[in-house]
Every structure is written in C-alpha cells, then in structure tokens.
N, CA, C and O atoms as a MOPAC input file, in Angstrom:
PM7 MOZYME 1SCF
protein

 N      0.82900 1    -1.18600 1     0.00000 1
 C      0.00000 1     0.00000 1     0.00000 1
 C      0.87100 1     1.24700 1     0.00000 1
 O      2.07200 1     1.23600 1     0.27000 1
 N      0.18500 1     2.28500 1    -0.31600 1
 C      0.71600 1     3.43000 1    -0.10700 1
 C      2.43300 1     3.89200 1    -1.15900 1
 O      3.63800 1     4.01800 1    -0.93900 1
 N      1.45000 1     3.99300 1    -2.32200 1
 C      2.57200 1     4.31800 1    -3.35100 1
 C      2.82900 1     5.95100 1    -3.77100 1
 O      3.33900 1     6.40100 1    -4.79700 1
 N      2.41300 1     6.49100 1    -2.87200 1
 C      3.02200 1     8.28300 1    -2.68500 1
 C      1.92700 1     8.85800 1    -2.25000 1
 O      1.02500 1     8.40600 1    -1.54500 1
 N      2.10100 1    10.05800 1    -2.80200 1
 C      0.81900 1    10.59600 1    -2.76300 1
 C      0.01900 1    10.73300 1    -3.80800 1
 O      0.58600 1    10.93900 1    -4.88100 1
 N     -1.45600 1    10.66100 1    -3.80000 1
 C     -2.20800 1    10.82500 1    -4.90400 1
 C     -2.58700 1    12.19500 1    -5.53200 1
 O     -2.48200 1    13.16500 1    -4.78100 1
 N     -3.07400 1    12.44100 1    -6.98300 1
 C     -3.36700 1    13.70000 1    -7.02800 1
 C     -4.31800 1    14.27600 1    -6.69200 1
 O     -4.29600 1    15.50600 1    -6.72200 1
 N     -5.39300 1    13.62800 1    -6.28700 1
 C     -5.95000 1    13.98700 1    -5.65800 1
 C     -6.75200 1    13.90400 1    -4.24600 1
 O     -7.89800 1    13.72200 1    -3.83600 1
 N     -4.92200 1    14.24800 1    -3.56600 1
 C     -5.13800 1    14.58700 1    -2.28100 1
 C     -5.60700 1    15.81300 1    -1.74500 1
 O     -5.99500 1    16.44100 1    -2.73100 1
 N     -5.77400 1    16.45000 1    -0.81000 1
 C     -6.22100 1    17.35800 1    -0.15200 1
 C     -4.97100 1    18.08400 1    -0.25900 1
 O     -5.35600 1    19.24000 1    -0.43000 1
 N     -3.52400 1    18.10100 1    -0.26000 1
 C     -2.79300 1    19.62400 1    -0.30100 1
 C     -2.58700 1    19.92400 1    -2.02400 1
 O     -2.02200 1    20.96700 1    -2.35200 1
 N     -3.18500 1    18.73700 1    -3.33400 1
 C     -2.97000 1    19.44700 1    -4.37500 1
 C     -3.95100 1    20.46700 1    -4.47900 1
 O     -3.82600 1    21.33300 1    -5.34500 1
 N     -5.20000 1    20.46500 1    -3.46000 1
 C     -6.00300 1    21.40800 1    -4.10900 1
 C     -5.62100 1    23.35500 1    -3.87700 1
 O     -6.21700 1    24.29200 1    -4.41000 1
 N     -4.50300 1    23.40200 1    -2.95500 1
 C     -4.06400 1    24.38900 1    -2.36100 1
 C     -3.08000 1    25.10400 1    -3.26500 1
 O     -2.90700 1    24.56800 1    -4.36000 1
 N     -2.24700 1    26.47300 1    -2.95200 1
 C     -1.19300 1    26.59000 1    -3.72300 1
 C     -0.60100 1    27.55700 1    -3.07900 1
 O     -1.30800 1    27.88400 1    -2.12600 1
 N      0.53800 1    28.28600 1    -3.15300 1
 C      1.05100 1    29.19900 1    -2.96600 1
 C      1.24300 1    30.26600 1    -3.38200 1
 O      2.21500 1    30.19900 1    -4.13400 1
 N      0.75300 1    31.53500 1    -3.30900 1
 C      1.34800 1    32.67500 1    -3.76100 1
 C      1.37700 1    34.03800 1    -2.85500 1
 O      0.60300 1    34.55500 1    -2.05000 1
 N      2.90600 1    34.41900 1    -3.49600 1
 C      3.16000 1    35.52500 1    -2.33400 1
 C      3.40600 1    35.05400 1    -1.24900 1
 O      3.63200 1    36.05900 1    -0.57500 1
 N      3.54600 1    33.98500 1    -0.44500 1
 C      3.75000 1    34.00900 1     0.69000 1
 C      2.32000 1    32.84700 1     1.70000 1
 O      2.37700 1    32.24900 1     2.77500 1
 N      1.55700 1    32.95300 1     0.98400 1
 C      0.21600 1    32.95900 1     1.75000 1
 C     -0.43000 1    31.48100 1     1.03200 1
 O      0.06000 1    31.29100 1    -0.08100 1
 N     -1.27800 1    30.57600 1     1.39700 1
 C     -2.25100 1    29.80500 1     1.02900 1
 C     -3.35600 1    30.59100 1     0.53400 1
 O     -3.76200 1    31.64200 1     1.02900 1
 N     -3.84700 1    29.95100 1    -0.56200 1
 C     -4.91600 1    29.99600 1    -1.86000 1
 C     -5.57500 1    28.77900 1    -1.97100 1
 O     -4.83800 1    27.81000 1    -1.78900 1
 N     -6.58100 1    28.56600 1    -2.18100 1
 C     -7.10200 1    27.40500 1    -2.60300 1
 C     -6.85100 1    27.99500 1    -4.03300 1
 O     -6.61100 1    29.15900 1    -4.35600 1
 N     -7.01700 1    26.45900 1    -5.07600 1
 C     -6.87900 1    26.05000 1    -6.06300 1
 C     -8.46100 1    26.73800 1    -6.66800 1
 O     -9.20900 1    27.49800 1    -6.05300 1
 N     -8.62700 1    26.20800 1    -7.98000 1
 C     -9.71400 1    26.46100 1    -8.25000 1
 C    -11.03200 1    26.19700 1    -7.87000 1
 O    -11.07100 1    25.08100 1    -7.35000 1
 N    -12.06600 1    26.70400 1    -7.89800 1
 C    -12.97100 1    26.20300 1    -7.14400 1
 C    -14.58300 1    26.81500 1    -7.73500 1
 O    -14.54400 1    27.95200 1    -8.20500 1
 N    -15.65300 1    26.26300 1    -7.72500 1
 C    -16.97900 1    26.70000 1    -8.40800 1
 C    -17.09600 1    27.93400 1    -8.44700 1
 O    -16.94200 1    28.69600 1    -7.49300 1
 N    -17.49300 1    28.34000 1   -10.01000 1
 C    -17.92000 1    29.79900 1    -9.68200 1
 C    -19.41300 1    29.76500 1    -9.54900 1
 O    -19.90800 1    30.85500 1    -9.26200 1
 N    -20.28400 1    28.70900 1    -9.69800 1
 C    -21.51600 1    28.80800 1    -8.99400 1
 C    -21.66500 1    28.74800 1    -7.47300 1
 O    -22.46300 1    29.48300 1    -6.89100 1
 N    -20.75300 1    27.70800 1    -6.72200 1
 C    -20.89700 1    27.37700 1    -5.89000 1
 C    -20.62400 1    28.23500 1    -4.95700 1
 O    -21.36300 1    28.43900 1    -3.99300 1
 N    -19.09100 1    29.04800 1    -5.25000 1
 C    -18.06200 1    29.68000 1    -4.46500 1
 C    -16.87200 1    29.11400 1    -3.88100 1
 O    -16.59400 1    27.95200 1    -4.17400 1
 N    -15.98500 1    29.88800 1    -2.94700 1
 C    -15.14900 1    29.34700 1    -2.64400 1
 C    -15.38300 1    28.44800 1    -1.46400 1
 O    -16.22200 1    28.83600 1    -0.65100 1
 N    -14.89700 1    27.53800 1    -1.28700 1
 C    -14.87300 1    26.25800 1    -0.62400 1
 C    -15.44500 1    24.77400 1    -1.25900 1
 O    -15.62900 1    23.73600 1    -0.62400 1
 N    -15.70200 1    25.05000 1    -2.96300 1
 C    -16.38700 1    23.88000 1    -3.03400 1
 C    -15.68400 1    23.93400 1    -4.28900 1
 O    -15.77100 1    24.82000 1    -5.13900 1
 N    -14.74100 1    22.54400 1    -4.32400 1
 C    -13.72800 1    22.60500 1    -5.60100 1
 C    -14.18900 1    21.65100 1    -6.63000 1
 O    -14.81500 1    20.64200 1    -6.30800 1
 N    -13.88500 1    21.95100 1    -7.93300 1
 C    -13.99200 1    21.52600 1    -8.92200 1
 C    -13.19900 1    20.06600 1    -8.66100 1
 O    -12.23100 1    19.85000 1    -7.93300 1
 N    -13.88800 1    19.22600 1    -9.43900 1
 C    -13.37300 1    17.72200 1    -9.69500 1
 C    -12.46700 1    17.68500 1   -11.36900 1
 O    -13.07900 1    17.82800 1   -12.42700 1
 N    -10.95500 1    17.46600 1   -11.29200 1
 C    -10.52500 1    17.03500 1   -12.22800 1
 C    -11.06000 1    15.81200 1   -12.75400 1
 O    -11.29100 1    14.86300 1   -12.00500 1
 N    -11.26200 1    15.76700 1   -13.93000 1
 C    -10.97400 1    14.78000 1   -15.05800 1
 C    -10.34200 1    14.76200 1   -16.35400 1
 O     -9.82800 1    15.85800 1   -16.57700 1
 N    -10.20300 1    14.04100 1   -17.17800 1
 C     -9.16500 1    14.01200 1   -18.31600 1
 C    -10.03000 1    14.74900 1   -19.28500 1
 O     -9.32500 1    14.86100 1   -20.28900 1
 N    -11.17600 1    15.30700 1   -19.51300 1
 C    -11.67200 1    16.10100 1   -20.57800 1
 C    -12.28000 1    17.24100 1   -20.03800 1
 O    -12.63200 1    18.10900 1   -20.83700 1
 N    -12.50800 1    17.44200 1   -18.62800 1
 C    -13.74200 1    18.28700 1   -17.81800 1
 C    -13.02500 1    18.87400 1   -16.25000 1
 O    -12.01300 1    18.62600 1   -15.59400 1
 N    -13.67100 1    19.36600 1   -16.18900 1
 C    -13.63200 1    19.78900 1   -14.73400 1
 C    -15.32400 1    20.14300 1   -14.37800 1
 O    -16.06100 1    20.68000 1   -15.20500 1
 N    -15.71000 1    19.78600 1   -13.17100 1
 C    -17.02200 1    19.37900 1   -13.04300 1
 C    -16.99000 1    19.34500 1   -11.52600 1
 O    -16.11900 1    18.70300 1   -10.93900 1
 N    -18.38500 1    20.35700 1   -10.57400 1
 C    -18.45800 1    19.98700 1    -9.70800 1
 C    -20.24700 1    19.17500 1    -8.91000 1
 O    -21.44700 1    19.29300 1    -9.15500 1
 N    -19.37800 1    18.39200 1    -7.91100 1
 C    -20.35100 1    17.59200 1    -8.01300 1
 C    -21.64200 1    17.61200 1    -7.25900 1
 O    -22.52800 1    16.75800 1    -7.24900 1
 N    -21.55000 1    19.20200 1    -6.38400 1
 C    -22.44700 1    19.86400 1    -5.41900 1
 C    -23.54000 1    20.43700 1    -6.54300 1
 O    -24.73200 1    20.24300 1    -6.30400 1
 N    -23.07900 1    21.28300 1    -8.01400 1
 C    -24.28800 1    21.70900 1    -8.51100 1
 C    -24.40500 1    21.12500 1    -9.88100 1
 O    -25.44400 1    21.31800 1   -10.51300 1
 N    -23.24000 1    20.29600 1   -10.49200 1
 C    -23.42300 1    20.21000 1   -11.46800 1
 C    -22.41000 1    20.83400 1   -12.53100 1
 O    -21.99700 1    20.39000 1   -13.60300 1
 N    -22.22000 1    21.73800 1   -12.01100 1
 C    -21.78900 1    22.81000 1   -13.19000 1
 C    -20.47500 1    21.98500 1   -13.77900 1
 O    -19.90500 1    21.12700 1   -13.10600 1
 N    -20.00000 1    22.41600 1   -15.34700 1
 C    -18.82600 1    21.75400 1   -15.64200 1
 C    -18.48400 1    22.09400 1   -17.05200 1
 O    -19.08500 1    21.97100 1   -18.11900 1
 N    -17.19900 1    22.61100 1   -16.66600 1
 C    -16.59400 1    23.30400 1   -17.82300 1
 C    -15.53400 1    22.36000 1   -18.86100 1
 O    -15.16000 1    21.36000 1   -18.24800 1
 N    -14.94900 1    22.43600 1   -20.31100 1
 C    -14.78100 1    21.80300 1   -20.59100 1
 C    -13.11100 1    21.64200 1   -20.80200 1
 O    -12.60800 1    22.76500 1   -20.82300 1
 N    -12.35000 1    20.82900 1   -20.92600 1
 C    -10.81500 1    21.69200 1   -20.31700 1
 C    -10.79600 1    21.33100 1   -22.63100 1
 O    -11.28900 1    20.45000 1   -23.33600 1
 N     -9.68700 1    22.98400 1   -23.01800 1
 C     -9.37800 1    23.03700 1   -23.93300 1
 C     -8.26200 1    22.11800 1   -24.51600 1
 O     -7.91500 1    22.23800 1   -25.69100 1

C-alpha cells in the first residue's frame, strides 16, 4: 500500500502565492470552498453540477 501521494489529495487542491495559502480552483456557482473535480476532458463539480470543458 501506499505508493506516494495521490493527485488527488487534499494539499494538491491548495497553492502558494506571495507568501500565503490559496485554494486552487474552485466553483464559480458554488463559491469558494467547493472545488472543482478534475478529469481528463472536464472539470465538473459535483455539489451543482456545473462543468466546464478543459481546452
């Protein structure tokens, strides 16, 4: 078990800038605290639905 970390763990959704914690991207219906779900064609969240299409 336990072959690293996954990507989608809880600190990829974070990031750094300037100094300070950011969350990653996150619903613009929903707002902040409710993050988008990667997938290989989409990003999609699963509280309203909404889902954009990655270029």
């Amino acid at each position: 078990m336990g072959d690293g970390p996954k990507a989608s763990a809880k600190w990829s959704k974070y990031k750094v800038e300037d100094g300070k914690l950011v969350r990653a991207e996150h619903c613009p219906e929903c707002g902040p605290g409710v993050f988008l779900g990667q997938h290989d064609d989409r990003k999609s969240c699963g509280r309203c639905g909404y889902t954009s299409m990655n270029e």
